[in-house]
C-alpha positions as CSV (number, residue, x, y, z in Angstrom):
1,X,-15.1,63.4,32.2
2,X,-12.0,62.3,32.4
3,X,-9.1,63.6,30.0
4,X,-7.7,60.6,29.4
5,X,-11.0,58.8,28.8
6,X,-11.6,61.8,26.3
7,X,-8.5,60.6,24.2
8,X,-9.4,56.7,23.7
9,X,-11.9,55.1,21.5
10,X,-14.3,52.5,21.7
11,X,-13.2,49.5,21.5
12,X,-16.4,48.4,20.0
13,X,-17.4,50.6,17.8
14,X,-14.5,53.6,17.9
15,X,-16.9,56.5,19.0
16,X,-15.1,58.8,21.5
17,X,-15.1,56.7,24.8
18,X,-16.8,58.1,27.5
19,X,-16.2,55.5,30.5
20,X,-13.1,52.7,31.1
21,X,-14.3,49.3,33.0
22,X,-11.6,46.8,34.7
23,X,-12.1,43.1,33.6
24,X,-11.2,40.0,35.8
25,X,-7.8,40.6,35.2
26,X,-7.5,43.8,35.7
27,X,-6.7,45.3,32.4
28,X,-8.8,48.8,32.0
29,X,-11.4,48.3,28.9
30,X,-12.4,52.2,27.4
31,X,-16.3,52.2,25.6
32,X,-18.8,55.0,24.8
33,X,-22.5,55.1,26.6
34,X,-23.9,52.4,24.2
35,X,-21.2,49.7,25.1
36,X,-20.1,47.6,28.2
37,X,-18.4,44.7,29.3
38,X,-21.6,43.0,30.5
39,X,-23.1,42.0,27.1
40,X,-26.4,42.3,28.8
41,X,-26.0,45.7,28.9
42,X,-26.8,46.3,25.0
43,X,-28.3,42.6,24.8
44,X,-31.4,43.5,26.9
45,X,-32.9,46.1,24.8
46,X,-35.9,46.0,23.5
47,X,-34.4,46.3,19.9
48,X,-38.3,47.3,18.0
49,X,-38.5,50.0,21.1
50,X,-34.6,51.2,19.5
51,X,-35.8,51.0,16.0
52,X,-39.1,53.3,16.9
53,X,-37.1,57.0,16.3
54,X,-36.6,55.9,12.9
55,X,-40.1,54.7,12.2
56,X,-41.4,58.2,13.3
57,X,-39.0,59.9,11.0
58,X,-39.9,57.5,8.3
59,X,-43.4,58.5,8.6
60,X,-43.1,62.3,8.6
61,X,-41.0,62.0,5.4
62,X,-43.8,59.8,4.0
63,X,-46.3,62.4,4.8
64,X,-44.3,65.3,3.8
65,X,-43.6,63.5,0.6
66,X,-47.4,63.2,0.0
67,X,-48.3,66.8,0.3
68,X,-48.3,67.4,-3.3
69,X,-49.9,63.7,-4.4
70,X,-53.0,64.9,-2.3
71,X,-53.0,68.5,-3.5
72,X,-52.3,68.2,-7.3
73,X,-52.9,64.8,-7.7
74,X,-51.1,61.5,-7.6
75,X,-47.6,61.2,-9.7
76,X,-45.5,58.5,-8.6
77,X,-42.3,60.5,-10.5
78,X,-43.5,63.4,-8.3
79,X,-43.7,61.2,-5.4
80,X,-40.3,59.6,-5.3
81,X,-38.3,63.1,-5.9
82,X,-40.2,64.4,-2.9
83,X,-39.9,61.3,-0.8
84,X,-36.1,61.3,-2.1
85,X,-35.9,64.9,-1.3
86,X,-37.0,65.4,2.0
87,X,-35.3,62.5,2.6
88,X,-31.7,63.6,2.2
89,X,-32.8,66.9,3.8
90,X,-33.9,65.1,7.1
91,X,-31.1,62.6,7.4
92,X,-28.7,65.0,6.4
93,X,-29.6,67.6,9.1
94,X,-29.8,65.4,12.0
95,X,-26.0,64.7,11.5
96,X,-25.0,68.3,11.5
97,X,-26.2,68.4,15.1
98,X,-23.4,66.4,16.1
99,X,-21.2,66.8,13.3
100,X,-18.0,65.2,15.2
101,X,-20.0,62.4,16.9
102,X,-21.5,61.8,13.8
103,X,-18.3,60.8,11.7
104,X,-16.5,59.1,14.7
105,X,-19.5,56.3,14.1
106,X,-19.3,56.9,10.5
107,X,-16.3,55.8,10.3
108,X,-16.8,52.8,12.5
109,X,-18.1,51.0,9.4
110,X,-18.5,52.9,5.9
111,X,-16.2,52.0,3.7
112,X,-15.0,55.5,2.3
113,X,-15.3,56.8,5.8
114,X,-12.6,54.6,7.2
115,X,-9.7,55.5,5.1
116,X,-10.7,59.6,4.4
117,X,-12.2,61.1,7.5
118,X,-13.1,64.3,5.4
119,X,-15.7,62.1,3.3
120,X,-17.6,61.9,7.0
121,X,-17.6,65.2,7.3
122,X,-18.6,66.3,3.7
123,X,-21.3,63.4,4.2
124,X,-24.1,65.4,5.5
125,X,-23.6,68.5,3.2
126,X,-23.5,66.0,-0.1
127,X,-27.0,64.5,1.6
128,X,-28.7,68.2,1.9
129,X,-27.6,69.7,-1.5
130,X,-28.9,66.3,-3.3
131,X,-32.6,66.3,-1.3
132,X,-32.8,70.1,-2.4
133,X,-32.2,69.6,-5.8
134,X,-34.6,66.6,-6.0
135,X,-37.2,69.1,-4.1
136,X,-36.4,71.7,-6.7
137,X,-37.5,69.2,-9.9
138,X,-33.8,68.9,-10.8
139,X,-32.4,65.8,-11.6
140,X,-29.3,64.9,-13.4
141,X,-28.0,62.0,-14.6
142,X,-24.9,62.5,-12.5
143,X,-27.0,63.1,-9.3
144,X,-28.6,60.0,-9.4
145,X,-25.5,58.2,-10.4
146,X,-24.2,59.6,-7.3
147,X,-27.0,58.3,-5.0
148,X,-26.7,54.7,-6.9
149,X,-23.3,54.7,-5.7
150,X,-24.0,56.0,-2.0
151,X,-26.6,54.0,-1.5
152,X,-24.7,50.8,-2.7
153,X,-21.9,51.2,-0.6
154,X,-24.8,51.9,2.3
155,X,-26.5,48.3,1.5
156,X,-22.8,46.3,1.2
157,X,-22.0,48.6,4.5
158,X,-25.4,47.7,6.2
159,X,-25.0,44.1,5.6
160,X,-21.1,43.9,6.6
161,X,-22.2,45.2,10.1
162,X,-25.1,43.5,10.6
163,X,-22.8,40.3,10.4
164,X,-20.3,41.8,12.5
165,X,-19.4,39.5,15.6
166,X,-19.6,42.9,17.3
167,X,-23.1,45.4,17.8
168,X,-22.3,48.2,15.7
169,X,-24.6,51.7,16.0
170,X,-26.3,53.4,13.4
171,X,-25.6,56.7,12.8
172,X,-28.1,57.3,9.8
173,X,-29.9,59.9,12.4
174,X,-26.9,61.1,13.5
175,X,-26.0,60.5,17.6
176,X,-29.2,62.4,18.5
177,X,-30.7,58.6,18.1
178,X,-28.7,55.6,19.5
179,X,-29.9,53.0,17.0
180,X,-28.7,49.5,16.2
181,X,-27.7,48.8,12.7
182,X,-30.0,46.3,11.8
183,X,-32.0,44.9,8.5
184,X,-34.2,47.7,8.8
185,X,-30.8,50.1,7.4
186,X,-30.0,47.6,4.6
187,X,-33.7,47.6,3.1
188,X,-33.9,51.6,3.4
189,X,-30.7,51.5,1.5
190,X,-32.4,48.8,-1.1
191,X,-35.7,50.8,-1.6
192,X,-33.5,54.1,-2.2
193,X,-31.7,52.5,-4.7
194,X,-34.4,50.9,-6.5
195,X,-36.5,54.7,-6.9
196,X,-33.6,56.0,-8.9
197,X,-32.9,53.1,-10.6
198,X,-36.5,53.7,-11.7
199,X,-36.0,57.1,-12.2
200,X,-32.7,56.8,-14.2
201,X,-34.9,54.3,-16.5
202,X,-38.0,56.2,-16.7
């Protein structure tokens, strides 16, 4: 690749560019592999196929989550700091596999992300040592204060993008998944936050 391609950004969505494009003028364009020009390009996707590496995550964290409701028997307090748990595990794993490529489309449209690239970075790491502790039957009041906040700033962030005149990528599963930021972000955000506002009541 080209070193100087290397050096821009996006002009979509700010990831690291990875090819330039001349319009009718003449005046060079730089994206990454998800954006072109031709709006076609992103426009034609299937956006259910996109969606589908998400929906298989989904479902192992369900069943994972489940383990102990069919072994000990069911416990919906149980349940949600499992589901909660593994959760923040997964999600926070598959960003560490591209740790870099990962906060360059964090910070494309989170909030914190935007003005303190370090917050991207810490991101995944805050994600893992939260899902262990729910795992581990620990739960503070400080903890799920902390994913209240995270997971408000995910649904105002979800929503913000979704409206964007622009197609923005999700990075939830890291860049190991090029996936759209759709609805389907904005209610995972709104079901996380409802758990532990059921678990801070309960």
């Amino acid at each position: 690749m080209n070193n100087n391609i290397q050096k821009q950004k996006c002009e979509l969505c700010k990831m690291e560019s990875t090819h330039s494009e001349k319009d009718t003028h003449g005046i060079i364009h730089y994206f990454c592999q998800h954006h072109s020009l031709k709006p076609s390009v992103v426009k034609a996707k299937n956006k259910y196929k996109e969606l589908l590496p998400l929906l298989y995550v989904f479902l192992v964290i369900l069943a994972l989550s489940s383990v102990r409701q069919i072994a000990f028997g069911v416990n919906p307090m149980i349940f949600m700091m499992d589901f909660m748990g593994v959760f923040f595990i997964v999600f926070g794993l598959l960003k560490l596999i591209d740790l870099k490529g990962f906060v360059d489309g964090f910070q494309a449209y989170d909030l914190i992300a935007k003005r303190y690239r370090i917050y991207g970075y810490s991101y995944p790491f805050i994600e893992i040592v939260l899902g262990g502790m729910y795992l581990l039957g620990i739960m503070f009041l400080w903890q799920n204060i902390l994913v209240v906040i995270l997971t408000s700033i995910g649904i105002y962030t979800a929503y913000k993008s979704i409206n964007h005149e622009d197609e923005i990528r999700c990075v939830c599963l890291g860049t190991l998944f090029d996936l759209p930021m759709t609805w389907v972000t904005f209610f995972e955000n709104t079901l996380m936050l409802l758990m532990v506002i059921f678990m801070i009541i309960m």
